[in-house]
N, C-alpha and C positions, 0 to 999 in steps of 0.2 A: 633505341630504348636506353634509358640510362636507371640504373638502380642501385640501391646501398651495394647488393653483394662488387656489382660493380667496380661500384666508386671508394673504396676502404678509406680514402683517406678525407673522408668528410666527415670534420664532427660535428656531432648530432647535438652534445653540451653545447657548444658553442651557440649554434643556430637557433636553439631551442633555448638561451638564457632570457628571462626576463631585460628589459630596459625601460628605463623611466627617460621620458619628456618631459621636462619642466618640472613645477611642484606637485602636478596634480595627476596624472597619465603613468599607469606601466600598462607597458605592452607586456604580455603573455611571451613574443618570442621574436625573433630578428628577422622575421619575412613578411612582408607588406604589398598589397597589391596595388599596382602603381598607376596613376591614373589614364584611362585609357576613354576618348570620344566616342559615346556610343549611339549620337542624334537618334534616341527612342522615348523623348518625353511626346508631352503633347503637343500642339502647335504652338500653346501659349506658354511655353515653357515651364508644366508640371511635371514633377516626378510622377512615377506609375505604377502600378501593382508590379509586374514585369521588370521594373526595375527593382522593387524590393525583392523578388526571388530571385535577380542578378547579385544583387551585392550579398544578399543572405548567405546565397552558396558560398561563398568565398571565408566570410566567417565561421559557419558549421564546419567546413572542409580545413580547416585549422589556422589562416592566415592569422596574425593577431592583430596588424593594423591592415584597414580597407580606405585608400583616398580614393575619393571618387573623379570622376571623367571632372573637364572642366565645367563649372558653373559659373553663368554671367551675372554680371553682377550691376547691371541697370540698363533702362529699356531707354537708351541712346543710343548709345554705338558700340556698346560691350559686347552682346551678342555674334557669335561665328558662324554658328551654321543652325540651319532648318533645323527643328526639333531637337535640340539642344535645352537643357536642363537651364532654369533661371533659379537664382534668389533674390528678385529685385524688388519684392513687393510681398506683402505679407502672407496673401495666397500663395506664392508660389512655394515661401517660407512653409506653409502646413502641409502642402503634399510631400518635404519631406520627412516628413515625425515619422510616419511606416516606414520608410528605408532605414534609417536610424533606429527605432524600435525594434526592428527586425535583426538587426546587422547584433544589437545588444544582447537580443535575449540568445542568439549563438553562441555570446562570450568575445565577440570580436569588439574592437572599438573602431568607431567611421571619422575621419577630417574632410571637408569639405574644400576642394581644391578651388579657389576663386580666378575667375579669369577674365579678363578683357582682351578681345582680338584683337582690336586697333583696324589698321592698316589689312591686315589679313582678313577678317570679315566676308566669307561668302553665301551667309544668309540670314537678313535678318528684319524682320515684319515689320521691325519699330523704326528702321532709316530707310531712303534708298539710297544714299551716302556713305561712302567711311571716312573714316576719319583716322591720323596720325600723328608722328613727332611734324613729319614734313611730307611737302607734294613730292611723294617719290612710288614711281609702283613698284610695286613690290616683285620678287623677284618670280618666275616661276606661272605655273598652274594654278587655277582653283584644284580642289582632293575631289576627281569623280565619285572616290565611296562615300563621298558626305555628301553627295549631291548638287558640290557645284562643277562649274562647266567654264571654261575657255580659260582665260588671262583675267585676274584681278584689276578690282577698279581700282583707278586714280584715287589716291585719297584726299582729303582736305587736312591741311594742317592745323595742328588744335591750338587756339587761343590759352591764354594763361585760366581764362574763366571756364574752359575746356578740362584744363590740366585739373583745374579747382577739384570740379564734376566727377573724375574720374578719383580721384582722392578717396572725395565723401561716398561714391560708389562700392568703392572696396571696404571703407569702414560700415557703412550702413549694413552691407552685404554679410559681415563678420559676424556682428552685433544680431543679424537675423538667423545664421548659422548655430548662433548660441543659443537663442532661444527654441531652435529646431530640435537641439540637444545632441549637437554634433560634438566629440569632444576635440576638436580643433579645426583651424583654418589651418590653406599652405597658400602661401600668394605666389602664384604663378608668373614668377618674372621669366621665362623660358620658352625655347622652341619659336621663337619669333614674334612673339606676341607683343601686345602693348609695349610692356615692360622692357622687354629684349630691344624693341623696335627702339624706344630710346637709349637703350644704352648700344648700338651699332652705329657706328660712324656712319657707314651708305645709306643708312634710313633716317637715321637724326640728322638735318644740317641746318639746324637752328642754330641762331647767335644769339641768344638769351641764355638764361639762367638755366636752362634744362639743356641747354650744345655744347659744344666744344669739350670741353676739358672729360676726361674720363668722371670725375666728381662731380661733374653738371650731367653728364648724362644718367649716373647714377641716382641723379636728385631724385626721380619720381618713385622710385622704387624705394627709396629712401623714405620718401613722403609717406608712402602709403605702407609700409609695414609700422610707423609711429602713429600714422591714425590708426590702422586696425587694433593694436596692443591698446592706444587710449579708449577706443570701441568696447573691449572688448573685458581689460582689467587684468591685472597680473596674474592671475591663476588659469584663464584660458591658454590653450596651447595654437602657436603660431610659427609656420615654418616657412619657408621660403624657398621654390624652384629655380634652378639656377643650369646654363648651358650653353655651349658653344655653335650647335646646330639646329636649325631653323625646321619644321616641316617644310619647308619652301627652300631652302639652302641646306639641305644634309652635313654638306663638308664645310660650312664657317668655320673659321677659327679666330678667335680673338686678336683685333691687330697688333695687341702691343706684346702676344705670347704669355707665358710666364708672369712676365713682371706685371701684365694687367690684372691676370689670374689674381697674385698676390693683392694689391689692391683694391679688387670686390671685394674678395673676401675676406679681407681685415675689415672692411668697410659692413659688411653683413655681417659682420662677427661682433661688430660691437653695438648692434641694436638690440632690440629687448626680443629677439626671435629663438625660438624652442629646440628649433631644429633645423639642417640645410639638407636641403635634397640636389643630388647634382647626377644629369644623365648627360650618357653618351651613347654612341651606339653600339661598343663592348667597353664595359666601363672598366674594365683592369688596362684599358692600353694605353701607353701612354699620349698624354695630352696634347704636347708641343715638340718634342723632337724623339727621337726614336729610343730612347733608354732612360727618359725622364719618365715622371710621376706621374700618375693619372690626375684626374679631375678631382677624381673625390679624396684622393690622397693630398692634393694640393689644398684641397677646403680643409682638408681633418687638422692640417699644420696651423690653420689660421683661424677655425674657429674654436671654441670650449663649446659649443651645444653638439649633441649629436648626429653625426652625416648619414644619410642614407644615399645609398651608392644605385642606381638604375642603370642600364644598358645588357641586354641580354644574358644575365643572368639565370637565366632556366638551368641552365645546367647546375647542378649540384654544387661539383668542384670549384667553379668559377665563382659562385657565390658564397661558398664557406672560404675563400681564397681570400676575399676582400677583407673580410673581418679577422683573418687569421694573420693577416699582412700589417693589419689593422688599416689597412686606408680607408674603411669603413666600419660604424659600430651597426647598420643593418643594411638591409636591400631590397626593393620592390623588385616585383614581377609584371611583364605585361603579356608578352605570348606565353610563358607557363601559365600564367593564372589565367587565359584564357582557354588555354589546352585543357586546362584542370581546376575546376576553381579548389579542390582538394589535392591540389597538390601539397601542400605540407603531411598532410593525414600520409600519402603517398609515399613522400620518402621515410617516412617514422615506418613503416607497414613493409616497406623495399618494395613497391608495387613499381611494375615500371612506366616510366612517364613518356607518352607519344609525342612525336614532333609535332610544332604546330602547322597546324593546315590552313594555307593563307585564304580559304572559303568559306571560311568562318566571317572573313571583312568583305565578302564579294558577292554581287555590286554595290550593296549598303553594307557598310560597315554598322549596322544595326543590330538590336534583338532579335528583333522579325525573322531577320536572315540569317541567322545564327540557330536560333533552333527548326526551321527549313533544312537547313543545310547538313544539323545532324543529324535532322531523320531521314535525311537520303543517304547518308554515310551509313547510315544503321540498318536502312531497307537493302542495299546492296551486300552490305557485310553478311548480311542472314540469306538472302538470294546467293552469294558466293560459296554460303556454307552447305545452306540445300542442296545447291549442285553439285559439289565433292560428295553428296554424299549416296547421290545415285547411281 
């Protein structure tokens, strides 16, 4: 249990100040809920009633920004997994106006996380193919809570008219996000994805314009945060995910260390993006040798927009820590805010806040099984108490 009387030396000023994104966006307060894959759309990748009382809670319950799980962003080979949330097409663009309506009239504001699997891909209606930088598989598992099963396929590697596609995808996808009334995009260059996949040496081994050189692998992610901002026009808010560890490789780290660090994110610092989001998996440790800077400290030195710092922050201390340190001016939550989607309400209240309980993601990391699984956590807690009290 962790609570104010606890933890004294969390300030609550801090956490709870306003910040503005861009020209147009203040958040209410410096906790954000970070985006988490919850494969609970429909099969054709609509948002759902169910999703809008997911995200809702998290607004009501105080967060002040809510990014959502990732959303694919064209029915190629962007799509990750079964029942996964689409924006590639204007239907799937209307099913989210309720989640977005919903998340507003809370007082929260929603960003729509955009994302392309790539190479990662283990489920998706519109290929039976993947597709990547290069023919390399990829490392690791398909994720049995998403549904898939053995060793990932072989990918094919994507032509330049490939790369085009995947471009116009993230812009078009933007450009639908805005009209849904989302108040930003984050382009998901992280966790292994497309984006990542080119800029890693092991996955990228093309000799073109998008290989070799850290600045060619960077190109696509390049590309596609200046089409989305052209998409989309200077007053929408646009941020960018950014990481050293893969769902499929936990412990990557960047080959060239430090000095690559430096590098992205001068290079992400000087596009026309809103905000950097950078996670690890305790995001205060440091990055690349044992008494260096974390991750998100390293982006705070090299960008002027503001960092949002992710990796295990549930704890209080740890996350008013970041901001206090400054290597961060906010923070997402992924296991708090699934523990609680009121958890800000919670620490303002000194309520204490539960550990998370990894049967919330098991065996689908779904909705479905999420509220399954607290009603048995809640049918035994009252059968427990019954019985003490006979």
């Amino acid at each position: 249990m962790d609570t104010l009387v606890d933890r004294p030396d969390v300030d609550m000023q801090r956490l709870f100040a306003p910040l503005r994104l861009g020209t147009t966006l203040t958040l209410s307060n410096r906790l954000s809920v970070a985006p988490m894959t919850r494969v609970s759309a429909t099969a054709d990748g609509h948002a759902t009633e169910q999703m809008a009382d997911y995200y809702e809670a998290f607004a009501a319950g105080g967060f002040g920004l809510v990014i959502t799980e990732g959303i694919y962003t064209d029915k190629a080979h962007a799509q990750g997994y079964l029942f996964q949330p689409g924006i590639a097409d204007d239907a799937q663009r209307d099913a989210w106006r309720t989640v977005v309506d919903r998340v507003h009239a809370k007082g929260g504001r929603i960003i729509a996380q955009l994302m392309h699997a790539g190479a990662l891909s283990q489920g998706n209606p519109h290929r039976t193919t993947t597709k990547g930088p290069s023919a390399v598989l990829p490392k690791g598992q398909q994720m049995a809570f998403y549904r898939g099963d053995g060793p990932y396929r072989m990918p094919e590697a994507m032509s330049i008219d490939d790369i085009a596609a995947v471009v116009d995808g993230f812009a078009q996808a933007a450009r639908r996000a805005q009209e849904a009334g989302f108040d930003g995009v984050e382009i998901h260059g992280a966790n292994g994805y497309l984006l990542d996949q080119f800029l890693t040496t092991h996955t990228n081994l093309r000799d073109d314009r998008y290989g070799g050189s850290l600045d060619n692998r960077l190109r696509l992610t390049v590309e596609v945060i200046q089409a989305v901002r052209a998409a989309t026009g200077a007053g929408f808010v646009v941020g960018v995910r950014s990481s050293q560890g893969k769902v499929n490789d936990f412990t990557h780290k960047w080959e060239g260390g430090e000095a690559d660090a430096v590098r992205i994110f001068d290079t992400l610092g000087a596009l026309p993006i809103d905000y950097l989001h950078t996670t690890e998996f305790e995001a205060w440790r440091p990055a690349f040798s044992e008494h260096g800077p974390s991750l998100a400290a390293l982006a705070r030195r090299h960008v002027s927009v503001p960092v949002l710092a992710n990796g295990s922050l549930h704890d209080a201390t740890c996350a008013d820590g970041m901001l206090r340190r400054e290597e961060a001016d906010f923070v997402s939550l992924g296991r708090g805010a699934l523990t609680h989607s009121d958890w800000p309400a919670r620490l303002c209240a000194g309520t204490p806040h539960d550990s998370f309980d990894r049967g919330l993601l098991a065996p689908i990391a779904d909705l479905d099984n999420a509220v399954r699984h607290r009603a048995q956590v809640n049918t035994l807690a009252v059968e427990g108490a019954s019985a003490g009290d006979r």
